[in-house]
mmCIF file of the N, C-alpha and C atoms, coordinates in Angstrom:
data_MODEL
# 
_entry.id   MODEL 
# 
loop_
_atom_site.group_PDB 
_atom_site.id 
_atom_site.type_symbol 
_atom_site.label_atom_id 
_atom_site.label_alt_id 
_atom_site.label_comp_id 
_atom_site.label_asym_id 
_atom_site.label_entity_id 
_atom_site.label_seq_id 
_atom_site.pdbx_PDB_ins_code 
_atom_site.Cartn_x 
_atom_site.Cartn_y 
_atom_site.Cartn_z 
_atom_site.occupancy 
_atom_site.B_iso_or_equiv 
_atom_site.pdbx_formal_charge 
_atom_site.auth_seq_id 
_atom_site.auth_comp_id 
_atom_site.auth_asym_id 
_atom_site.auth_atom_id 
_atom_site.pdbx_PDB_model_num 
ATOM 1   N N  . UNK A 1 1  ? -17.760 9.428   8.344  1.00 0.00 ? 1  UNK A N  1 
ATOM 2   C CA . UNK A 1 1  ? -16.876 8.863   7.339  1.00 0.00 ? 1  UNK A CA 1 
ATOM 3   C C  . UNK A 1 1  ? -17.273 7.402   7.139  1.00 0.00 ? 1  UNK A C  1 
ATOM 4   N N  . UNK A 1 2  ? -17.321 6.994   6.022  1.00 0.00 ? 2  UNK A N  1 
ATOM 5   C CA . UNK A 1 2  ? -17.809 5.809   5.529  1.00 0.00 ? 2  UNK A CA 1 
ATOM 6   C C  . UNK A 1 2  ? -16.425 4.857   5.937  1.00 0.00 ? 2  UNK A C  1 
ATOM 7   N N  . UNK A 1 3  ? -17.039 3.341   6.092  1.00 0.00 ? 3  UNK A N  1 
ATOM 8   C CA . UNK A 1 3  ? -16.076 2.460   6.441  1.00 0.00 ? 3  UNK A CA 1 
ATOM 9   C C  . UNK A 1 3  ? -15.128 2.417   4.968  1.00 0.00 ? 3  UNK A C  1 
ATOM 10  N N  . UNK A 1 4  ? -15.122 2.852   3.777  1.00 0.00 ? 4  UNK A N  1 
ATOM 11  C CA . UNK A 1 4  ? -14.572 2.896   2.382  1.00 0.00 ? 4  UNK A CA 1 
ATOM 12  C C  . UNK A 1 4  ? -13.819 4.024   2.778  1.00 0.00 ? 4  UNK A C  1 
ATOM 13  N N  . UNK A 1 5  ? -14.129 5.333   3.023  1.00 0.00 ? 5  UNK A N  1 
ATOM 14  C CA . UNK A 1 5  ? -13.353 6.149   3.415  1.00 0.00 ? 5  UNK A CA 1 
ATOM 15  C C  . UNK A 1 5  ? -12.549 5.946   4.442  1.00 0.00 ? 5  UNK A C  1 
ATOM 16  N N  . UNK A 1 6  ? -12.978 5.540   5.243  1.00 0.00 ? 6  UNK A N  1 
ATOM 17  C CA . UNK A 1 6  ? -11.670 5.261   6.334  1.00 0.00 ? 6  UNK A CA 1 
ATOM 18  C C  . UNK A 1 6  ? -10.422 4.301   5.587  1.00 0.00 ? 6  UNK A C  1 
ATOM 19  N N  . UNK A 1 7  ? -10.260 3.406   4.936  1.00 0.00 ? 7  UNK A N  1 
ATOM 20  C CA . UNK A 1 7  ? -9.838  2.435   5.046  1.00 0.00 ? 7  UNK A CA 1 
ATOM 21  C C  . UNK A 1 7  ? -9.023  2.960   3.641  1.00 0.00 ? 7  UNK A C  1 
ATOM 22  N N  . UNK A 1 8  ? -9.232  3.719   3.142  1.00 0.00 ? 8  UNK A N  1 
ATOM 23  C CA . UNK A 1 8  ? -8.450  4.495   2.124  1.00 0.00 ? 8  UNK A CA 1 
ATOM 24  C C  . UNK A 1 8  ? -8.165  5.399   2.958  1.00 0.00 ? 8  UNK A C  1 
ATOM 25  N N  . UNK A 1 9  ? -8.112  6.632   3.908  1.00 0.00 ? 9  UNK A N  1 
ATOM 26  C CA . UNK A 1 9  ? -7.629  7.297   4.677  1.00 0.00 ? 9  UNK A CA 1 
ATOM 27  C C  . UNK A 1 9  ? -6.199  6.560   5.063  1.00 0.00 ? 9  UNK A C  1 
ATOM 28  N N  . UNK A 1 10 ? -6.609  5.026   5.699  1.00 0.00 ? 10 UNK A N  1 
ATOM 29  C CA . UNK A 1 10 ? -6.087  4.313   6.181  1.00 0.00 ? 10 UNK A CA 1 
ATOM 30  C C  . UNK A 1 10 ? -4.626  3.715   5.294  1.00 0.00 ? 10 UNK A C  1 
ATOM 31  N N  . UNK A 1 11 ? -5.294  3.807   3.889  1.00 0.00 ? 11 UNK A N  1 
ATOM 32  C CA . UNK A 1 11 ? -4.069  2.941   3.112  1.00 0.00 ? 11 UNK A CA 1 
ATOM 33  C C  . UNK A 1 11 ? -3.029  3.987   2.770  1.00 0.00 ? 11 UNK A C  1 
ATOM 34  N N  . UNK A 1 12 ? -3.718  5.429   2.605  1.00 0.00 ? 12 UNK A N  1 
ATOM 35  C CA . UNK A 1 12 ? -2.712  6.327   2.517  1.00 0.00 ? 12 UNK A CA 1 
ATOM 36  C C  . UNK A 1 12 ? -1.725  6.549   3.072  1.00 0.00 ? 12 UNK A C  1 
ATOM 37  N N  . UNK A 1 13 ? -2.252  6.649   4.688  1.00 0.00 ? 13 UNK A N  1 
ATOM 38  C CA . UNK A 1 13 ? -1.059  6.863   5.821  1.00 0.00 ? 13 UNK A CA 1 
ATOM 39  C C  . UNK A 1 13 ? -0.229  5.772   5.483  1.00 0.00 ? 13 UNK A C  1 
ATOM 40  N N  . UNK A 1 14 ? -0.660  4.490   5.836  1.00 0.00 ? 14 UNK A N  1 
ATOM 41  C CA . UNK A 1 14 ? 0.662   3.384   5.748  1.00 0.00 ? 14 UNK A CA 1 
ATOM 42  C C  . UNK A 1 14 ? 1.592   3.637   4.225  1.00 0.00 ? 14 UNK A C  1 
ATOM 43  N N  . UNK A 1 15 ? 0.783   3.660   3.166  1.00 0.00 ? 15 UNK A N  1 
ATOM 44  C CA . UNK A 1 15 ? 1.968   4.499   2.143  1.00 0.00 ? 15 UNK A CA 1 
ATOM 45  C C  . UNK A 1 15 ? 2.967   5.263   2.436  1.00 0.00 ? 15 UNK A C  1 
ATOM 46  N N  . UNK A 1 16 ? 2.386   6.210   3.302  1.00 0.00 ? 16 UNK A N  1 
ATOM 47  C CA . UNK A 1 16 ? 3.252   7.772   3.375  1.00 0.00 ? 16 UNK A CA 1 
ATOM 48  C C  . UNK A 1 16 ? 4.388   7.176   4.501  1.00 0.00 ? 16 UNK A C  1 
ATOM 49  N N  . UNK A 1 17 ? 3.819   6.541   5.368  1.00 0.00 ? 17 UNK A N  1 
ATOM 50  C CA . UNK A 1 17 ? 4.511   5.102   6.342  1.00 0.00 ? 17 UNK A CA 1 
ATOM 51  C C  . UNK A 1 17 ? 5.876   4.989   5.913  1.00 0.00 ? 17 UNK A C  1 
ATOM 52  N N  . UNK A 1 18 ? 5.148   4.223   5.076  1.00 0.00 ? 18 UNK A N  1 
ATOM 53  C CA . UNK A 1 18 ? 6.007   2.994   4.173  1.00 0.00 ? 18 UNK A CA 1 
ATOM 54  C C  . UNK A 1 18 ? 7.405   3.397   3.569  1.00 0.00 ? 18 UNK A C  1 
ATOM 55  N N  . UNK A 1 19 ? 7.102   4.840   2.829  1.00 0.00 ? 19 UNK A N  1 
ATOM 56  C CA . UNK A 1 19 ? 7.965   5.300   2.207  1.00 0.00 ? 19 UNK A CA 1 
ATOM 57  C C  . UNK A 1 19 ? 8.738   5.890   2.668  1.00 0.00 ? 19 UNK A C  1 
ATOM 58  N N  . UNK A 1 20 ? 8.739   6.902   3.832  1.00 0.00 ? 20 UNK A N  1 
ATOM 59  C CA . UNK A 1 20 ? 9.183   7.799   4.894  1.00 0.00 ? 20 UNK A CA 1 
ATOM 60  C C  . UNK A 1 20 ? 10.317  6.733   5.535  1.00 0.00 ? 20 UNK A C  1 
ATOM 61  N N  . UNK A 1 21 ? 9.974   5.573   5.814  1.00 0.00 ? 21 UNK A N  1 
ATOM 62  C CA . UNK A 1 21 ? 10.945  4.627   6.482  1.00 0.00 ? 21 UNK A CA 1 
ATOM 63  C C  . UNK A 1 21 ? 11.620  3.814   5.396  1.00 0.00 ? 21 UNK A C  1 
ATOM 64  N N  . UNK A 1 22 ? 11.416  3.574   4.173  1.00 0.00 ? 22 UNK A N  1 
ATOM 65  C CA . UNK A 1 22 ? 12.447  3.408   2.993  1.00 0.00 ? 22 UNK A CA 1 
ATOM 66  C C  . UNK A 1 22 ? 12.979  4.526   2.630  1.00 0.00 ? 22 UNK A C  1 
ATOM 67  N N  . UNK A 1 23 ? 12.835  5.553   2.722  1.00 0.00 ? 23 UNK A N  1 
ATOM 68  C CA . UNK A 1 23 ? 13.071  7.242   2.291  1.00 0.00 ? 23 UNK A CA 1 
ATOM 69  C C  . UNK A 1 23 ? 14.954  7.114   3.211  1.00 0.00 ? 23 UNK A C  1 
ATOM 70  N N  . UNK A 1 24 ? 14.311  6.672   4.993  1.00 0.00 ? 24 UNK A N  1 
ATOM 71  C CA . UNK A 1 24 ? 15.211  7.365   6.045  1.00 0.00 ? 24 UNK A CA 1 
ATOM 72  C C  . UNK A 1 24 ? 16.388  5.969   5.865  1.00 0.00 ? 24 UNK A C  1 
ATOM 73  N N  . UNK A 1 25 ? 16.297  4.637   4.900  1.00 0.00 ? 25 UNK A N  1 
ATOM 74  C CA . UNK A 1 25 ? 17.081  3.586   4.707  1.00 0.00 ? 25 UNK A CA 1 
ATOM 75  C C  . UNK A 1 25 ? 17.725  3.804   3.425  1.00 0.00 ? 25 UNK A C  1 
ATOM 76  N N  . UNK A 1 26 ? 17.609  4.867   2.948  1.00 0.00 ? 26 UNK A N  1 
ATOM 77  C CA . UNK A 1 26 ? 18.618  5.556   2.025  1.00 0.00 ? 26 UNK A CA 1 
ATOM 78  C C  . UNK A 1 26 ? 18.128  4.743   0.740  1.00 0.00 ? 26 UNK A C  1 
ATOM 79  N N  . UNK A 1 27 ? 16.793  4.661   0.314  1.00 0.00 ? 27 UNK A N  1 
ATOM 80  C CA . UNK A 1 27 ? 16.182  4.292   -0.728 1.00 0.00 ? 27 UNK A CA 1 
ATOM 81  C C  . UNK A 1 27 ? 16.301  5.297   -1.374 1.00 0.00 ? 27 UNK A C  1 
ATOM 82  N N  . UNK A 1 28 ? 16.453  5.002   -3.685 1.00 0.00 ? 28 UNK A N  1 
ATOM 83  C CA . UNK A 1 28 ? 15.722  6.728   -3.670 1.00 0.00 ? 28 UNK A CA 1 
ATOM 84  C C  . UNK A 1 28 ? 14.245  6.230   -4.312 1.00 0.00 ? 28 UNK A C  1 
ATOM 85  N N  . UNK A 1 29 ? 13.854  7.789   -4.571 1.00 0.00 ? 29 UNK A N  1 
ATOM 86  C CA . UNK A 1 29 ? 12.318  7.916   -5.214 1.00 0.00 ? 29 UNK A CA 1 
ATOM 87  C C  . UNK A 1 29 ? 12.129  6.584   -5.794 1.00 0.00 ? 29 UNK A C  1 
ATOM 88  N N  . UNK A 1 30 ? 12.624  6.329   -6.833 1.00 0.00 ? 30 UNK A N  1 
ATOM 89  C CA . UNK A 1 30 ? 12.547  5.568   -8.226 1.00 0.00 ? 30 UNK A CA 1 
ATOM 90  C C  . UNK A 1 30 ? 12.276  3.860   -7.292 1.00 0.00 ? 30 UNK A C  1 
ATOM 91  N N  . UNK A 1 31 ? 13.611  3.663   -6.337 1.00 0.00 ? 31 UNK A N  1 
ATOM 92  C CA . UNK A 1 31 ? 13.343  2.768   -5.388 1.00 0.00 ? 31 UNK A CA 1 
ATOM 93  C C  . UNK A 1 31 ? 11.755  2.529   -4.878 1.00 0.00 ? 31 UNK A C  1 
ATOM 94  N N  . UNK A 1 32 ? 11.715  3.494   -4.337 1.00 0.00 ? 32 UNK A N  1 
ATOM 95  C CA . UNK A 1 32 ? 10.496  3.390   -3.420 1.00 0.00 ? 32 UNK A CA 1 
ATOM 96  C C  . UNK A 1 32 ? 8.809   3.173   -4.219 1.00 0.00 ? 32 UNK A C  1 
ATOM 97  N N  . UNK A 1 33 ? 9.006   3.762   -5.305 1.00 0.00 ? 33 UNK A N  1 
ATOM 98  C CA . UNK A 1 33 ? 8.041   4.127   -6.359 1.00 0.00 ? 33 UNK A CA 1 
ATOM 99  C C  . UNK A 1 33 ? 7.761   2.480   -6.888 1.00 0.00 ? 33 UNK A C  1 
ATOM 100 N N  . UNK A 1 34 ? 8.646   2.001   -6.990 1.00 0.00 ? 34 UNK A N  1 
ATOM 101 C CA . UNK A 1 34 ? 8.931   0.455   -7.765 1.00 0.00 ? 34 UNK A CA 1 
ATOM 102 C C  . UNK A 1 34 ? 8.274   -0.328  -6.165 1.00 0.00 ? 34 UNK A C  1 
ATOM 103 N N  . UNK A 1 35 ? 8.761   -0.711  -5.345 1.00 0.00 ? 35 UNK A N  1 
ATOM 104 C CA . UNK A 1 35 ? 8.859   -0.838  -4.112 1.00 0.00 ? 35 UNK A CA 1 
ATOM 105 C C  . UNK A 1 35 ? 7.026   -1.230  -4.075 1.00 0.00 ? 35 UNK A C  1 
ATOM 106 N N  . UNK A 1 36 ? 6.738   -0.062  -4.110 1.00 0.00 ? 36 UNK A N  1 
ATOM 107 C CA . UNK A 1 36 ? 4.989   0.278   -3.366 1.00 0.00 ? 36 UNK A CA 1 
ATOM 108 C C  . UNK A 1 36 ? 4.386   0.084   -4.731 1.00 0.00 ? 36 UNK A C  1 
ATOM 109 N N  . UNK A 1 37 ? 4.848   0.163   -5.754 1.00 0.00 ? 37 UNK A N  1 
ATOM 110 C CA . UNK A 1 37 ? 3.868   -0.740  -6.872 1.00 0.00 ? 37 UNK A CA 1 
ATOM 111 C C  . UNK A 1 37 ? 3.721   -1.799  -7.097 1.00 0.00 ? 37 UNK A C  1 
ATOM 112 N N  . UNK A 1 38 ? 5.310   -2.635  -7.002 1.00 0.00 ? 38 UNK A N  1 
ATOM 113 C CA . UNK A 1 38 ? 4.668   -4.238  -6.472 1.00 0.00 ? 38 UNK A CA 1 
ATOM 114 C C  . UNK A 1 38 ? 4.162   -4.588  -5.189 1.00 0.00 ? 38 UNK A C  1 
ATOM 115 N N  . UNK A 1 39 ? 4.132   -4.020  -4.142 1.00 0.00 ? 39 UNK A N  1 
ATOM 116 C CA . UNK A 1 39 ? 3.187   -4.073  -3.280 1.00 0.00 ? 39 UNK A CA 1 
ATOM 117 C C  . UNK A 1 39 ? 2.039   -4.321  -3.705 1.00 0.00 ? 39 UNK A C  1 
ATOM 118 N N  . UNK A 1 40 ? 1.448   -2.977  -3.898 1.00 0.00 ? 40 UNK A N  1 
ATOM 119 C CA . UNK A 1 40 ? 0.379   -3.029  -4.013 1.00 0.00 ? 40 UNK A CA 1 
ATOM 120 C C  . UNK A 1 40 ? -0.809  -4.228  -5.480 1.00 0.00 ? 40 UNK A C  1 
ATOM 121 N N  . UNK A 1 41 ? 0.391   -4.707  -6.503 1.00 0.00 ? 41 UNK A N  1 
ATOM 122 C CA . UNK A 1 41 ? 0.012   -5.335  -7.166 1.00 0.00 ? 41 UNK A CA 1 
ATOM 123 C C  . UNK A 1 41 ? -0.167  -7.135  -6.731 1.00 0.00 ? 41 UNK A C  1 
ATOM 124 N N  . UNK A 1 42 ? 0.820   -6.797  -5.043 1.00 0.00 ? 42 UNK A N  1 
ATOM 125 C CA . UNK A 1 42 ? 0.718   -8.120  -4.179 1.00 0.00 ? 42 UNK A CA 1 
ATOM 126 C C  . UNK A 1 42 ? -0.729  -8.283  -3.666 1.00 0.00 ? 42 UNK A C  1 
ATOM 127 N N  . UNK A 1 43 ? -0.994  -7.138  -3.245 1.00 0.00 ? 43 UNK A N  1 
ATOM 128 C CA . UNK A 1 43 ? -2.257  -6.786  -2.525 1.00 0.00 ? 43 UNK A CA 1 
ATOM 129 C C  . UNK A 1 43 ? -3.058  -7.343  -2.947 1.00 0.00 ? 43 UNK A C  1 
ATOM 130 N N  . UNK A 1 44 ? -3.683  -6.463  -4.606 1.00 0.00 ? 44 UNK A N  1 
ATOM 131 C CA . UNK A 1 44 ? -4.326  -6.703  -5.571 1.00 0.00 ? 44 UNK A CA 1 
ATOM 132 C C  . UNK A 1 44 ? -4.783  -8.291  -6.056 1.00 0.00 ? 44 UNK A C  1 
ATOM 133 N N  . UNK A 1 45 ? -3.557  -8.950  -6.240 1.00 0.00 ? 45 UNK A N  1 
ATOM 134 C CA . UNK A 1 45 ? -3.627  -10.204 -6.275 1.00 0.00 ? 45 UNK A CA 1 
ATOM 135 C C  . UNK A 1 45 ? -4.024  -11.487 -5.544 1.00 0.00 ? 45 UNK A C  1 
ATOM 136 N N  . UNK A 1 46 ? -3.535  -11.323 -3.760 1.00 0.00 ? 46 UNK A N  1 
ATOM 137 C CA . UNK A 1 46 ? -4.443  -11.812 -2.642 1.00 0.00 ? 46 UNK A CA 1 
ATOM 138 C C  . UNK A 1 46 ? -5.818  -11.658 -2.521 1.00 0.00 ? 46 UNK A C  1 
ATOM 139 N N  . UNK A 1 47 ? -6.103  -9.910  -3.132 1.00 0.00 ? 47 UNK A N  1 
ATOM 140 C CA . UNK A 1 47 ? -7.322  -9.837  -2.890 1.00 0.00 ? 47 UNK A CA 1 
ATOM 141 C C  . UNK A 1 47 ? -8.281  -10.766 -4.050 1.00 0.00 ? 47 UNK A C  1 
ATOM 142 N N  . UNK A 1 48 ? -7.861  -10.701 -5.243 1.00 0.00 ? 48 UNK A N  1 
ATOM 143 C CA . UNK A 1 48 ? -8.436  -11.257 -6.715 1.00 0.00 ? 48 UNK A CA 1 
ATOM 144 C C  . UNK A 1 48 ? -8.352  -12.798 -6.205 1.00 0.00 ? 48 UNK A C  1 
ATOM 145 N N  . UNK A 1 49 ? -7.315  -13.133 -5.494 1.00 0.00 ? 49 UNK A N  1 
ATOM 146 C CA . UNK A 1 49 ? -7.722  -14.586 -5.047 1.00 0.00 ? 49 UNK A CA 1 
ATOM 147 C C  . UNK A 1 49 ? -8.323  -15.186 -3.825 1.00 0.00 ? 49 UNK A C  1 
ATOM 148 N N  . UNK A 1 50 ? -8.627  -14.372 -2.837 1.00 0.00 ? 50 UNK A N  1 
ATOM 149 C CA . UNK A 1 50 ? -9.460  -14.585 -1.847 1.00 0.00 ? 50 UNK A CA 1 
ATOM 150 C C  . UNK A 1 50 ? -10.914 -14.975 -2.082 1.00 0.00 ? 50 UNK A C  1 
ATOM 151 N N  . UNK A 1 51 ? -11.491 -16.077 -1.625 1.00 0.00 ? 51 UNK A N  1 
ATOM 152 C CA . UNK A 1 51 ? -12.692 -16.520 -1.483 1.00 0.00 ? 51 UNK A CA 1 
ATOM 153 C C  . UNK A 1 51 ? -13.759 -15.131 -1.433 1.00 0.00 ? 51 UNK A C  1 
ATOM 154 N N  . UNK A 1 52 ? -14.590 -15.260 -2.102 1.00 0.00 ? 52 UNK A N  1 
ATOM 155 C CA . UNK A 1 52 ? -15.694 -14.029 -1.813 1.00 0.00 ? 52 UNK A CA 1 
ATOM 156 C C  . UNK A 1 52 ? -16.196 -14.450 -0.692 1.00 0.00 ? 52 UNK A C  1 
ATOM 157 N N  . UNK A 1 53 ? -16.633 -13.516 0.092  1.00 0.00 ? 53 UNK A N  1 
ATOM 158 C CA . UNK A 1 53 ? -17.616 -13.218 1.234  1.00 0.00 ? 53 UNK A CA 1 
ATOM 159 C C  . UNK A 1 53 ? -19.044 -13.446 1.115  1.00 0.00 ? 53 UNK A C  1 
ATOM 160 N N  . UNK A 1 54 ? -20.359 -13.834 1.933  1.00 0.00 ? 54 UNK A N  1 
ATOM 161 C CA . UNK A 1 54 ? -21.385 -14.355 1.462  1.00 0.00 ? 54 UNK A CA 1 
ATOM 162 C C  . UNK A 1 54 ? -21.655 -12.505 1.874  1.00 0.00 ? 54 UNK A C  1 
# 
């Protein structure tokens, strides 16, 4: 498995994570759905502003 594959393997679980434990805090879908899209548009954005790597 490629280090790309793992690390998407990887982002999945913490999703499924993520949601399972907002799921059991009496979030609903729509919650959680909203929730993990600005996440991930947090992500997105650290990453777009992080210094490139040589």
């Amino acid at each position: 498995m490629s280090n790309f594959q793992a690390g998407y393997v990887h982002g999945v679980h913490v999703a499924a994570v993520t949601a399972s434990a907002l799921r059991d805090a009496g979030k609903t879908p729509d919650e959680i759905a909203a929730m993990l899209t600005e996440l991930a548009a947090r992500l997105e954005a650290d990453q777009d502003s992080a210094p490139e790597k040589p």
